[in-house]
SELO-917080 format. One record per atom (N, C-alpha, C, O): residue number from 1; chain; x, y, z. Coordinates in nm, 3 decimals. Layout:
BEGIN
+-----+-----+---------+---------+---------+
: seq : mol :       X :       Y :       Z :
+-----+-----+---------+---------+---------+
: NUM :   A :       X :       Y :       Z :
...
+-----+-----+---------+---------+---------+
This chain:
BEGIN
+-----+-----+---------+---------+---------+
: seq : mol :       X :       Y :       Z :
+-----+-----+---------+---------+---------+
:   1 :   A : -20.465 : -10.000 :  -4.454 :
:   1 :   A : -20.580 : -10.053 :  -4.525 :
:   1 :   A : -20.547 : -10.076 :  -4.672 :
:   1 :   A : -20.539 : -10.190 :  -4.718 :
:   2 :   A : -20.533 :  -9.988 :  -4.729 :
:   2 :   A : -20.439 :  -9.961 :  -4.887 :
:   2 :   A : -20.350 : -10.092 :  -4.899 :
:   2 :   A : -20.379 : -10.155 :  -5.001 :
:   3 :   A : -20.236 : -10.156 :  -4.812 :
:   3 :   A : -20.150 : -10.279 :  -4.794 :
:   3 :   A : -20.285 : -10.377 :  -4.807 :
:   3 :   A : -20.268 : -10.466 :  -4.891 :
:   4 :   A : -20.378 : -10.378 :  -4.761 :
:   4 :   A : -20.477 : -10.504 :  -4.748 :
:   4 :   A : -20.501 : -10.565 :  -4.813 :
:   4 :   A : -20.482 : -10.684 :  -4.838 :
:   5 :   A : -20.604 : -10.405 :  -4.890 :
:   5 :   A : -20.668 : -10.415 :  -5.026 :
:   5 :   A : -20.573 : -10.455 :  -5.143 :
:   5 :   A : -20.614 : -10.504 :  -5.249 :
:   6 :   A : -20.437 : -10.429 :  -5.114 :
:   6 :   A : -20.336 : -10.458 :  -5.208 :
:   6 :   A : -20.332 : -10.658 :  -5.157 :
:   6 :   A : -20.364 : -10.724 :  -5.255 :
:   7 :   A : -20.309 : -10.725 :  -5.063 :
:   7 :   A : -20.329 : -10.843 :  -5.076 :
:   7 :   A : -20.421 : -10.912 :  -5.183 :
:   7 :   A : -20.400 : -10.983 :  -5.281 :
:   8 :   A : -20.542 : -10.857 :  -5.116 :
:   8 :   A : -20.647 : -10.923 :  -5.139 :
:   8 :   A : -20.672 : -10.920 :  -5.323 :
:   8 :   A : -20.736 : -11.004 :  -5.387 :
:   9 :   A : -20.613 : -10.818 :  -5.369 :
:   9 :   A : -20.592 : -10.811 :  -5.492 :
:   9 :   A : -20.521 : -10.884 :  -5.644 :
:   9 :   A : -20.528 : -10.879 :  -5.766 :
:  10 :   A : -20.464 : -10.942 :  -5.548 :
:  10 :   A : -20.315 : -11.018 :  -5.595 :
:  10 :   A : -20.386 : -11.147 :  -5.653 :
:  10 :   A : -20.483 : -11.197 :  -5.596 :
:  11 :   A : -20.330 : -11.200 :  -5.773 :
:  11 :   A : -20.354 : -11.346 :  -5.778 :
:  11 :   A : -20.292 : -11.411 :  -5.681 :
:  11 :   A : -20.182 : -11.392 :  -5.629 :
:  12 :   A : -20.402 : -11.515 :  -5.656 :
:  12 :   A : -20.322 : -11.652 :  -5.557 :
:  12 :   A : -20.203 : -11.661 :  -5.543 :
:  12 :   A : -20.137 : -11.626 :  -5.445 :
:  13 :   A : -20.161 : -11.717 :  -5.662 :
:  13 :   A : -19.987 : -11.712 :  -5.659 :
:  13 :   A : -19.910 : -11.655 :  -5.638 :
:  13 :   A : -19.814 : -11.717 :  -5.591 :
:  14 :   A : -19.888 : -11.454 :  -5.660 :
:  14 :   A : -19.898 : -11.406 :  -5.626 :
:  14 :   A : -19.867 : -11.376 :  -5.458 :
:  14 :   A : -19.761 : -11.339 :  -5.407 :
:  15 :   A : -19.979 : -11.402 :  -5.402 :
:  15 :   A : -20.005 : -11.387 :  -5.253 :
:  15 :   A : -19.933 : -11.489 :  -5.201 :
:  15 :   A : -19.875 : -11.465 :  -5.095 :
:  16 :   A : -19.923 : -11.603 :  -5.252 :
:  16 :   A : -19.839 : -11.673 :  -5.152 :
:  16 :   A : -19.692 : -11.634 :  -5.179 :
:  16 :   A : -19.619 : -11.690 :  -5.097 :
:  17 :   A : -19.623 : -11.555 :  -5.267 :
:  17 :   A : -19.504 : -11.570 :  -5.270 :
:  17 :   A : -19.502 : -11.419 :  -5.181 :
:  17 :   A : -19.433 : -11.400 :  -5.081 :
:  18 :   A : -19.585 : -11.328 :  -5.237 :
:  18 :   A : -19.547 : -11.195 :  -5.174 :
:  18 :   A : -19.626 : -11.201 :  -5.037 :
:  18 :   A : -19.632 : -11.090 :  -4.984 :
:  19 :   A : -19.693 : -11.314 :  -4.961 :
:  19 :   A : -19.794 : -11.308 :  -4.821 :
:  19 :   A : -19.720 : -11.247 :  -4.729 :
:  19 :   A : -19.789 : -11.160 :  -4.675 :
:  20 :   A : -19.586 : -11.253 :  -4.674 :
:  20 :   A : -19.501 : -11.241 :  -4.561 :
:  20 :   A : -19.445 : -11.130 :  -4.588 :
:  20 :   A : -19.418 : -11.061 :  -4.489 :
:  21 :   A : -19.408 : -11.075 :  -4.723 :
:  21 :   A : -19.345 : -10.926 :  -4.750 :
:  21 :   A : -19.457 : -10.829 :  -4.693 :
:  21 :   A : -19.436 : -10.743 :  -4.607 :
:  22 :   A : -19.594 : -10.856 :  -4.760 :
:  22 :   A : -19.700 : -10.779 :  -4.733 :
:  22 :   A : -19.794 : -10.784 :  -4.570 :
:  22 :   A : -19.877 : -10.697 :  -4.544 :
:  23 :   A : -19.776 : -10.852 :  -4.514 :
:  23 :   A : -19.792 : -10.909 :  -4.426 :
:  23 :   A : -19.709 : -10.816 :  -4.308 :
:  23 :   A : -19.785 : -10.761 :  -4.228 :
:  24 :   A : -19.573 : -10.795 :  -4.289 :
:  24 :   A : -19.479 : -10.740 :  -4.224 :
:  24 :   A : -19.493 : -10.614 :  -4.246 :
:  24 :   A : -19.481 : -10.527 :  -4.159 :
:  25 :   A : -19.522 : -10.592 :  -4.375 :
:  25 :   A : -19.547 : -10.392 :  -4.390 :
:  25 :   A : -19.701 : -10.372 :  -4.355 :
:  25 :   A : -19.737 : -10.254 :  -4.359 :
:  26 :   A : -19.815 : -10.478 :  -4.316 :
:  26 :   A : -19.883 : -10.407 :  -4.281 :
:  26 :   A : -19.900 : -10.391 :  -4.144 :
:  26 :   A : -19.964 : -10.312 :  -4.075 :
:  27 :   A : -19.802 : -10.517 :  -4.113 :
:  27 :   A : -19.771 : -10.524 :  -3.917 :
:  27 :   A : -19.693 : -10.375 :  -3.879 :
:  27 :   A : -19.717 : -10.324 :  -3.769 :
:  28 :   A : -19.585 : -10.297 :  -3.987 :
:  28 :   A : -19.546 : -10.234 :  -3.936 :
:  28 :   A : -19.632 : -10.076 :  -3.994 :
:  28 :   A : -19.570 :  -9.975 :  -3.962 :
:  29 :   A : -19.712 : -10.063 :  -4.042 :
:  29 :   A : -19.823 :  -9.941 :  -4.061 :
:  29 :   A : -19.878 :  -9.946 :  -3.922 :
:  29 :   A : -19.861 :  -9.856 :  -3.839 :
:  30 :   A : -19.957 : -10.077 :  -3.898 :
:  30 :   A : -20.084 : -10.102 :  -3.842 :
:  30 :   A : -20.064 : -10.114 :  -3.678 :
:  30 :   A : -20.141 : -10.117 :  -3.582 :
:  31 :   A : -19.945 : -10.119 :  -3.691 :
:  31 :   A : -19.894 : -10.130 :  -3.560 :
:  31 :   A : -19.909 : -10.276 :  -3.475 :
:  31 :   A : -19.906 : -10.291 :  -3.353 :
:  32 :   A : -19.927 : -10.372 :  -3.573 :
:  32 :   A : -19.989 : -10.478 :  -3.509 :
:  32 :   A : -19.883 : -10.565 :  -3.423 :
:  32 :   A : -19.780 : -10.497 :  -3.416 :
:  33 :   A : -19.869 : -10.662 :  -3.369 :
:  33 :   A : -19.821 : -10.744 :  -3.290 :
:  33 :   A : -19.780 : -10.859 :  -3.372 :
:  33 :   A : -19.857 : -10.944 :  -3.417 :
:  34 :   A : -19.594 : -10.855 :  -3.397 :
:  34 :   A : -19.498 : -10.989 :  -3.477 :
:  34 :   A : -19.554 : -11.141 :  -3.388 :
:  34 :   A : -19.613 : -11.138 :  -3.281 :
:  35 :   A : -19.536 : -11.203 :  -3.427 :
:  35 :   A : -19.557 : -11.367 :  -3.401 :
:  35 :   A : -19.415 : -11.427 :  -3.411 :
:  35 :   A : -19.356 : -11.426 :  -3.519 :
:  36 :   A : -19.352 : -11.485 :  -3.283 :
:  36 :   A : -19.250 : -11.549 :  -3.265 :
:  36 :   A : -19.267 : -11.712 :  -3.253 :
:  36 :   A : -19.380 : -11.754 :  -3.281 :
:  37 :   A : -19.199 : -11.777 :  -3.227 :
:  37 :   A : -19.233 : -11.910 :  -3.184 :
:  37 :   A : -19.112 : -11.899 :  -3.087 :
:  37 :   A : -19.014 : -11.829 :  -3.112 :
:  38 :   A : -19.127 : -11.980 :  -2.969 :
:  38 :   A : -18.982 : -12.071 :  -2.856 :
:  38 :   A : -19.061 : -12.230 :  -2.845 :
:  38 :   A : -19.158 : -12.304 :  -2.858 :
:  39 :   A : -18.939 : -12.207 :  -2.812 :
:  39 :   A : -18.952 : -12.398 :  -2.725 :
:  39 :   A : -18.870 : -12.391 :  -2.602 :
:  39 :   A : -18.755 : -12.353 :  -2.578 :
:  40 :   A : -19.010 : -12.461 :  -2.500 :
:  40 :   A : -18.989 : -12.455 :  -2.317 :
:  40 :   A : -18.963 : -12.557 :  -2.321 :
:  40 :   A : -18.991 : -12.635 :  -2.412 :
:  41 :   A : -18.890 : -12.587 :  -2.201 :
:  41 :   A : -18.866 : -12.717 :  -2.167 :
:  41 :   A : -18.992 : -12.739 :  -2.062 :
:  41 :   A : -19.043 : -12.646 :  -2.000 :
:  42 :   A : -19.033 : -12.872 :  -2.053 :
:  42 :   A : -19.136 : -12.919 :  -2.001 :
:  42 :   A : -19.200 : -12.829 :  -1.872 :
:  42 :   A : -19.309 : -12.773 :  -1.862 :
:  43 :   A : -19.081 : -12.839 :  -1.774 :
:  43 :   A : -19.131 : -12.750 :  -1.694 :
:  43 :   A : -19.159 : -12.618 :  -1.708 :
:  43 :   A : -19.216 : -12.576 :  -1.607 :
:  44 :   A : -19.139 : -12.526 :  -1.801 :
:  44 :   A : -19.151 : -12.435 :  -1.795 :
:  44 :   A : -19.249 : -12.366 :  -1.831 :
:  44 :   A : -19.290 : -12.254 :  -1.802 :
:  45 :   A : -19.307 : -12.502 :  -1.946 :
:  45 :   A : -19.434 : -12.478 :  -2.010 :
:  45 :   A : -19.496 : -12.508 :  -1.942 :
:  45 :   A : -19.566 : -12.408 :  -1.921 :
:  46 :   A : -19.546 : -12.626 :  -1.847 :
:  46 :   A : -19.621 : -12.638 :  -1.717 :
:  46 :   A : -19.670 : -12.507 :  -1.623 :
:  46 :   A : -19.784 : -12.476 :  -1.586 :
:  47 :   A : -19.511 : -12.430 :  -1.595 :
:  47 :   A : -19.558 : -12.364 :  -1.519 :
:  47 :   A : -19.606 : -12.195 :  -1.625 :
:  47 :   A : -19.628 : -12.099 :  -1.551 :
:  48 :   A : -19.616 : -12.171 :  -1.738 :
:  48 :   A : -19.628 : -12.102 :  -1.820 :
:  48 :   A : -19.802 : -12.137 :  -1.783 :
:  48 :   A : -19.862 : -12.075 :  -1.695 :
:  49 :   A : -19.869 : -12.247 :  -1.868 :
:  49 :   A : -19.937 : -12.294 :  -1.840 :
:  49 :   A : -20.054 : -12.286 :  -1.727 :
:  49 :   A : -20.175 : -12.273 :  -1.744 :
:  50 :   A : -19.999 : -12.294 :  -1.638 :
:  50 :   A : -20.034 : -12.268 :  -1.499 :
:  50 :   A : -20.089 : -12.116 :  -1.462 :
:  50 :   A : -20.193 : -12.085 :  -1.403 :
:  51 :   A : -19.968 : -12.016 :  -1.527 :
:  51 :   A : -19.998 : -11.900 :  -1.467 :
:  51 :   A : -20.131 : -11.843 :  -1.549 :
:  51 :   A : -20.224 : -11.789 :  -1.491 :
:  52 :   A : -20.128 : -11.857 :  -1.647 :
:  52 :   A : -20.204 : -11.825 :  -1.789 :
:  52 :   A : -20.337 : -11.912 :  -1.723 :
:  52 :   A : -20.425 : -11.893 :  -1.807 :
:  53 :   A : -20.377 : -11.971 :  -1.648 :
:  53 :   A : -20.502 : -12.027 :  -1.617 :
:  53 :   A : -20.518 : -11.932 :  -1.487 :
:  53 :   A : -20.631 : -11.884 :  -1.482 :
:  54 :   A : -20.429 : -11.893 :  -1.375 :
:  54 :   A : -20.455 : -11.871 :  -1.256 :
:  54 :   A : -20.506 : -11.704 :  -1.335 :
:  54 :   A : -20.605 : -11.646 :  -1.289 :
:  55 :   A : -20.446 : -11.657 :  -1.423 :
:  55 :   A : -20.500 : -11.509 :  -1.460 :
:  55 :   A : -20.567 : -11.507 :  -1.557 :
:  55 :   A : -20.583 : -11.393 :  -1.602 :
:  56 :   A : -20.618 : -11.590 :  -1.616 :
:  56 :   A : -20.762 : -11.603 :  -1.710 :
:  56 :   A : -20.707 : -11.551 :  -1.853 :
:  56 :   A : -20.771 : -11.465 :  -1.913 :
:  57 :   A : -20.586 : -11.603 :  -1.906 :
:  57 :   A : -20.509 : -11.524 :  -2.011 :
:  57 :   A : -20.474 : -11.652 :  -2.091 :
:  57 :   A : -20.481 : -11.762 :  -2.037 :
:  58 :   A : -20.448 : -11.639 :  -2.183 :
:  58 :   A : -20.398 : -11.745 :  -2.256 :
:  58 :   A : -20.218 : -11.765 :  -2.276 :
:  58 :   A : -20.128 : -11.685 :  -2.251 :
:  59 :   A : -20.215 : -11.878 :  -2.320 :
:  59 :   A : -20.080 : -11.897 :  -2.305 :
:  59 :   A : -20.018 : -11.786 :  -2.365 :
:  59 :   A : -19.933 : -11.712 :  -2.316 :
:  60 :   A : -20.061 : -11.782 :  -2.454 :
:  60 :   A : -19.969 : -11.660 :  -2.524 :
:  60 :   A : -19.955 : -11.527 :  -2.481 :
:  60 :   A : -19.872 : -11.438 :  -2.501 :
:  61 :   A : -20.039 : -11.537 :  -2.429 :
:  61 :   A : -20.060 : -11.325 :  -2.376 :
:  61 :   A : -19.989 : -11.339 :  -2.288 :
:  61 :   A : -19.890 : -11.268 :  -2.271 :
:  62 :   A : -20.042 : -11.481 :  -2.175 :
:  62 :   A : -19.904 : -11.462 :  -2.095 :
:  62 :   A : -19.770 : -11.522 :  -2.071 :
:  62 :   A : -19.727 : -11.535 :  -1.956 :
:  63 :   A : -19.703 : -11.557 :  -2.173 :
:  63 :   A : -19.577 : -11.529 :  -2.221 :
:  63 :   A : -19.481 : -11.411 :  -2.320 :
:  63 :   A : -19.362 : -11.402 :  -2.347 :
:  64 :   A : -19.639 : -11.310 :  -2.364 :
:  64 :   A : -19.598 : -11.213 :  -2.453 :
:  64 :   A : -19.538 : -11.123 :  -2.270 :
:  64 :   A : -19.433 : -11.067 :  -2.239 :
:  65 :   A : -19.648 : -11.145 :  -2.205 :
:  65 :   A : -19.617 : -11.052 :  -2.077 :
:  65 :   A : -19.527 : -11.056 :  -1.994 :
:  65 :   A : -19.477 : -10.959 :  -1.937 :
:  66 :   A : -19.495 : -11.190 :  -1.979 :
:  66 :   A : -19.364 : -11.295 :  -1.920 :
:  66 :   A : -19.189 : -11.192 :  -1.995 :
:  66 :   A : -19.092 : -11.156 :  -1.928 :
:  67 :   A : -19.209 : -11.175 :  -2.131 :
:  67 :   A : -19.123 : -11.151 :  -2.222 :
:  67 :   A : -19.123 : -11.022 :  -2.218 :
:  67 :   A : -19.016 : -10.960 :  -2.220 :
:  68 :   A : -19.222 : -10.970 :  -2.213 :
:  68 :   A : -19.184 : -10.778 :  -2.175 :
:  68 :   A : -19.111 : -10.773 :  -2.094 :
:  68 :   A : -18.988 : -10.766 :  -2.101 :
:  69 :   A : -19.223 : -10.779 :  -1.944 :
:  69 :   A : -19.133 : -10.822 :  -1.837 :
:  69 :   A : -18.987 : -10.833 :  -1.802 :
:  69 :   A : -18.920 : -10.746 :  -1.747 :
:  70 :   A : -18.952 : -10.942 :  -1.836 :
:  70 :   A : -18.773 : -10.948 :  -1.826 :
:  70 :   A : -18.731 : -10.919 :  -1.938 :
:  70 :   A : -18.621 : -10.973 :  -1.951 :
:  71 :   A : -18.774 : -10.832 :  -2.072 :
:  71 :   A : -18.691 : -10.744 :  -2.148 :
:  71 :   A : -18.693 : -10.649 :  -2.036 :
:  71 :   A : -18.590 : -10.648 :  -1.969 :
:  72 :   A : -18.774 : -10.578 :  -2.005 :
:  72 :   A : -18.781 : -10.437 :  -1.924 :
:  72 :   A : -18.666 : -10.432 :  -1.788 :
:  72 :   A : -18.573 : -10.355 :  -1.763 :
:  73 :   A : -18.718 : -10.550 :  -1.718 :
:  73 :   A : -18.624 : -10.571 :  -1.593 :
:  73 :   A : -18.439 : -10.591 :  -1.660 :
:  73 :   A : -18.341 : -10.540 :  -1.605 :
:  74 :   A : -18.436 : -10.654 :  -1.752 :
:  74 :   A : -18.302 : -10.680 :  -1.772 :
:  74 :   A : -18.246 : -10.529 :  -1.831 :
:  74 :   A : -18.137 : -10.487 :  -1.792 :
:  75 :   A : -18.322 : -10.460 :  -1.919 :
:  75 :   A : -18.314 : -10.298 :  -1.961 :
:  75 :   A : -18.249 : -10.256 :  -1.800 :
:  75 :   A : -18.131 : -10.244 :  -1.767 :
:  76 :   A : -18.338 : -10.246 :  -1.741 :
:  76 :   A : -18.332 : -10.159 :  -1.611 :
:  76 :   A : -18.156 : -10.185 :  -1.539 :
:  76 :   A : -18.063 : -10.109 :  -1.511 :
:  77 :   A : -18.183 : -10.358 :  -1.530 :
:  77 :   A : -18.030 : -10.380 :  -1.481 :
:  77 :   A : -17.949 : -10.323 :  -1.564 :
:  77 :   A : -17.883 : -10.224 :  -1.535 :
:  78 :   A : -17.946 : -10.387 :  -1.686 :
:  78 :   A : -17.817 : -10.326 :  -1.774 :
:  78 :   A : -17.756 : -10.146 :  -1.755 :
:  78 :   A : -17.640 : -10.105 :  -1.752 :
:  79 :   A : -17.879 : -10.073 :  -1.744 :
:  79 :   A : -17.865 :  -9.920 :  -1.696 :
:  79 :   A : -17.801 :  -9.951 :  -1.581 :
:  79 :   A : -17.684 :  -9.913 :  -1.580 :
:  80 :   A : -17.837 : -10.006 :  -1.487 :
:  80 :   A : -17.783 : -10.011 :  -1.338 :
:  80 :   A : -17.633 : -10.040 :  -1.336 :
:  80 :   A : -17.558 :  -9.993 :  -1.250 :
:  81 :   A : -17.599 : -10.109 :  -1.421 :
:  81 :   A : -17.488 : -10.153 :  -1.394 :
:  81 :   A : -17.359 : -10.035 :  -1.497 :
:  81 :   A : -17.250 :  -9.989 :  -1.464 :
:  82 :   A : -17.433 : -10.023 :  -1.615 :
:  82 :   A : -17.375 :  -9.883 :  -1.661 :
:  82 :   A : -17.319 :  -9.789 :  -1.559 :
:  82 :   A : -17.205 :  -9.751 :  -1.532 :
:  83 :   A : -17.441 :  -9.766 :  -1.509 :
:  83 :   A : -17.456 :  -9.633 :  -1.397 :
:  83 :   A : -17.295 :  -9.684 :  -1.269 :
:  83 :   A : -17.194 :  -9.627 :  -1.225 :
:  84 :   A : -17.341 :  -9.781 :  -1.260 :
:  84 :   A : -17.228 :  -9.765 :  -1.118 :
:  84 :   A : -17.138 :  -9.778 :  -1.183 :
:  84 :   A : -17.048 :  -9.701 :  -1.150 :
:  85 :   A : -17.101 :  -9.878 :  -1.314 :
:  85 :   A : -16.962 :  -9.868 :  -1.366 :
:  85 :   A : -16.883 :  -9.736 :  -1.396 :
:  85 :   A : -16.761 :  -9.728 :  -1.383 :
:  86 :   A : -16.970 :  -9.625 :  -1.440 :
:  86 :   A : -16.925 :  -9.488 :  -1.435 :
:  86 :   A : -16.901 :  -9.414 :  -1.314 :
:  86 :   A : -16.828 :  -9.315 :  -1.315 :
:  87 :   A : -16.956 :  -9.457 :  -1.209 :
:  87 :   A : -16.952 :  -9.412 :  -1.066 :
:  87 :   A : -16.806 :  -9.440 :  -1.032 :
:  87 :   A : -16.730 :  -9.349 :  -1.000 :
:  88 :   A : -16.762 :  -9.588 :  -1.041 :
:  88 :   A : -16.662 :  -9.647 :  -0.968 :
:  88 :   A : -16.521 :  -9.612 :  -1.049 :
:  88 :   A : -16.404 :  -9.627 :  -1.013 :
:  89 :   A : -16.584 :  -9.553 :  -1.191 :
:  89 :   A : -16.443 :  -9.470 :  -1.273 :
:  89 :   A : -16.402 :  -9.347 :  -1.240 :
:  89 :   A : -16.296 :  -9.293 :  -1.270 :
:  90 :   A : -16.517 :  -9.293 :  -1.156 :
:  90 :   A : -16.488 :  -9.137 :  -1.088 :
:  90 :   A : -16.393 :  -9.162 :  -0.996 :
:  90 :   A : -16.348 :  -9.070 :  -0.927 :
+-----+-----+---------+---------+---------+
């Protein structure tokens, strides 16, 4: 809150040069959620698109979910494959 009130404080000018410094420290107090951008290729946004209507979510939530998702699954493999590579050194 203190980071906020510190924006809102700032001359204009100010705020636009320091917006993104202050901005990032209050994402990381506040615990809030970074903003990325990608670019899909047609189809992918279609079917992005698609799913995000069939589950009443918006594009974004569900590609934030899309993106957990196969961080987590690819986590999991990468362990997996650790794991047996140490197996097959025994």
């Amino acid at each position: 809150m203190l980071l906020l009130m510190q924006v809102l404080l700032l001359p204009k000018n100010a705020q636009m040069s320091e917006n993104s410094n202050i901005r990032n420290s209050i994402e990381e107090v506040s615990g809030m959620s970074k903003r990325v951008s990608v670019v899909l290729q047609n189809n992918v946004a279609a079917d992005l698109e698609q799913l995000a209507t069939d589950e009443r979510r918006s594009q974004s939530q569900m590609g934030a979910i899309l993106i957990e998702e196969a961080l987590k699954a690819r986590k999991e493999l990468q362990e997996m494959e650790t794991t047996s590579a140490v197996q097959e050194d025994k």
